[in-house]
C-alpha positions in Angstrom: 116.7 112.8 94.0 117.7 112.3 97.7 119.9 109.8 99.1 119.0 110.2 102.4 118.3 107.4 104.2 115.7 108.8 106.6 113.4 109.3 103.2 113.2 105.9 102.3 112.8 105.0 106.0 109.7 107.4 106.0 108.2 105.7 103.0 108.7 102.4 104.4 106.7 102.9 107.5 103.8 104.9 105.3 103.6 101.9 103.7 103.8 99.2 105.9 101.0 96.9 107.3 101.2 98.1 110.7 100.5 101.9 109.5 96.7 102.7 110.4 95.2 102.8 106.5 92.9 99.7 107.4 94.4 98.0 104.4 93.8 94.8 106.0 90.0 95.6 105.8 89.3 95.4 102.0 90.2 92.4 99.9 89.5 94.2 96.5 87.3 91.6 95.4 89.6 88.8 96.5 87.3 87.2 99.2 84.8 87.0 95.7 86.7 85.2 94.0 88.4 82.8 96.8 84.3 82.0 97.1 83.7 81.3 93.6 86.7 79.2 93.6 88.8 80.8 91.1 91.8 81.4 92.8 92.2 78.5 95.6 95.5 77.6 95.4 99.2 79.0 95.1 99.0 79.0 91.5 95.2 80.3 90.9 96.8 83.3 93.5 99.8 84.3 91.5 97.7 84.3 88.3 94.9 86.3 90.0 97.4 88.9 91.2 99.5 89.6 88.5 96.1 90.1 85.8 95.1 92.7 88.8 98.5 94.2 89.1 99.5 94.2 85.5 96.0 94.9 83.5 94.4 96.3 86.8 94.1 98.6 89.6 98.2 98.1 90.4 99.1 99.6 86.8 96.4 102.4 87.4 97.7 103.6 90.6 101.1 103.1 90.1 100.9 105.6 86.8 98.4 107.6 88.7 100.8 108.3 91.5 104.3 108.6 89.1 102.6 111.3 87.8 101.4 113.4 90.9 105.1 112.5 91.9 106.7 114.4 89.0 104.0 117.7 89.4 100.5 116.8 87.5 98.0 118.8 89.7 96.9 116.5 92.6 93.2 117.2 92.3 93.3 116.0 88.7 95.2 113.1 89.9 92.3 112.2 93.0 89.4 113.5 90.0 90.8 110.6 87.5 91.3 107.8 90.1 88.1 108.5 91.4 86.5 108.1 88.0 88.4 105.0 87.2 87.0 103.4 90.0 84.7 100.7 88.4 82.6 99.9 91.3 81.1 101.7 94.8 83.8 98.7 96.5 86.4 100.3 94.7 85.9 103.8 94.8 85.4 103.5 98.9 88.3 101.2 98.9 90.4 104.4 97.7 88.9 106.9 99.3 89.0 105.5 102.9 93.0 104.1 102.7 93.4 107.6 101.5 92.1 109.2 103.8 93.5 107.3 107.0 97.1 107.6 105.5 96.3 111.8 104.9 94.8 111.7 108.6 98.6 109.8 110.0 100.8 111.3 107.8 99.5 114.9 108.9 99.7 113.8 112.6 103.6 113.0 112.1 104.4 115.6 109.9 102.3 118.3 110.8 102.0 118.6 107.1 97.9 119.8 105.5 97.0 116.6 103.4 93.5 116.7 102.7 91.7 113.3 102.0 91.4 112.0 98.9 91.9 108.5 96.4 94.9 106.5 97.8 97.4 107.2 95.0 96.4 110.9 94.7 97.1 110.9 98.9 100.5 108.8 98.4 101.5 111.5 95.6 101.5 114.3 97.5 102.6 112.8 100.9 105.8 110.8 99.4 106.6 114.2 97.0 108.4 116.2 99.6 110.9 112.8 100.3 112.6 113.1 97.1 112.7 109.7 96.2 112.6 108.3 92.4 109.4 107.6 91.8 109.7 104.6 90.4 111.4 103.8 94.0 107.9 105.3 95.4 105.4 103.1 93.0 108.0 99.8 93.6 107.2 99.6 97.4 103.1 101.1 97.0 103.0 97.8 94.5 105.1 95.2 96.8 102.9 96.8 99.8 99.6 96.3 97.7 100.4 92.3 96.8 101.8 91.8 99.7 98.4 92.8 101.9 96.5 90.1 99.5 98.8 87.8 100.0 98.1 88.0 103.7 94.4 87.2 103.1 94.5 84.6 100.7 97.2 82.8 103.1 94.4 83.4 105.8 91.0 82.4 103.5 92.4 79.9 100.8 93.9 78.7 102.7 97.5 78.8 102.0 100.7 78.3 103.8 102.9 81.4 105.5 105.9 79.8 103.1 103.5 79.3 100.0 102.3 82.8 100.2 105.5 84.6 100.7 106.9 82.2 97.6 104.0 83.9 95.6 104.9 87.2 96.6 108.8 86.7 95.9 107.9 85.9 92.1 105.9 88.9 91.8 108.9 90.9 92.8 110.9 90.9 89.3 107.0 91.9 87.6 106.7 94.7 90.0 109.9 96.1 90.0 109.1 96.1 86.0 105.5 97.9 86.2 107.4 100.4 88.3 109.9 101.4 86.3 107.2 101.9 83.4 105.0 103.8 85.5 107.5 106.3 85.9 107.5 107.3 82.6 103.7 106.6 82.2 101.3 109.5 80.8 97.6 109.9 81.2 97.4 107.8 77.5 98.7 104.5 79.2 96.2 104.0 81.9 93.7 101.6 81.1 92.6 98.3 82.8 91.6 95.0 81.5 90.7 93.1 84.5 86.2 92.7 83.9 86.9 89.2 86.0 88.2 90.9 88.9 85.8 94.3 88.6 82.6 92.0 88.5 83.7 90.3 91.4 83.7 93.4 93.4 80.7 93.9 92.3 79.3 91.2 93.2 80.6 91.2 96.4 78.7 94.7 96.9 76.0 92.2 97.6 76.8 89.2 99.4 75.2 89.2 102.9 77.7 87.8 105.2 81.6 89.4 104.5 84.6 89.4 106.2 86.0 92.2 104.3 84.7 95.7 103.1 85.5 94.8 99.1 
């Protein structure tokens, strides 16, 4: 595993809010849910997000992209995320963030990264940087939260300091998840989330949205 510096540096910015993914665009069902009411406050939040990172879509793609990390083929790695998907929402949700960070990441590196499902994209990108990958699924996780976060603090409304506070508990559960990933096979993915996956759904068909899931 490297220790250099200008690896971690790399990841950081791949993963930051200001790289050009559009993650800002898609709330993963979030703007549903804020709707129906079920997550409206700090608390409802923090609950919300840590069923959907710890029975969701966070475990998921956090195994999903340990493994392409350590060598699974990445086109069985895109082919299962893409099938895991449990909505149109989700599966363009993937697809498109995967896509824009290929598009970037080529630019910069002058590297071939074809499109495909975020984690799948992330995998190959991040392999070459030599970083432990539970390192690599850590700060794909924080990143993840942390973008939800952002627009519940804007749509719950919640404070700047009430939303951080959320995301600052979440840290100790995250930098858990990661750790497992890392050793995660194909038999541990599995979700558990039907709450959060129907509201996706559901918000396939709302007429007026702010957001793309």
């Amino acid at each position: 595993m490297t220790t250099d510096p200008i690896a971690r540096l790399m990841l950081m910015q791949w993963l930051s809010p200001a790289f050009p993914t559009g993650a800002f665009a898609y709330s993963h069902g979030l703007e549903q849910v804020i709707a129906d009411g079920d997550v409206h406050d700090a608390r409802s939040l923090a609950r919300w997000l840590m069923d959907v990172l710890t029975l969701g879509t966070g475990w998921q793609d956090a195994v999903l992209l340990c493994q392409g990390l350590r060598g699974t083929d990445i086109d069985e790695i895109d082919a299962t995320a893409r099938a895991l998907a449990p909505c149109a929402e989700r599966l363009t949700e993937t697809l498109d963030q995967g896509a824009a960070l290929a598009r970037t990441v080529a630019a910069l590196t002058g590297r071939d990264l074809p499109p495909r499902s975020l984690p799948a994209t992330l995998a190959q990108a991040a392999a070459p940087l030599a970083l432990p990958p539970a390192e690599v699924a850590a700060q794909f996780l924080l990143a993840f939260a942390g973008n939800l976060v952002t627009i519940a603090v804007r749509h719950v409304p919640l404070g700047q300091t009430e939303g951080q506070q959320v995301l600052f508990e979440l840290m100790p559960r995250i930098a858990d998840l990661a750790a497992r990933a890392a050793d995660a096979g194909p038999d541990d993915l599995g979700t558990a989330t039907l709450g959060a996956d129907l509201a996706a759904m559901r918000h396939e068909t709302r007429d007026v949205r702010l957001f793309r899931t």
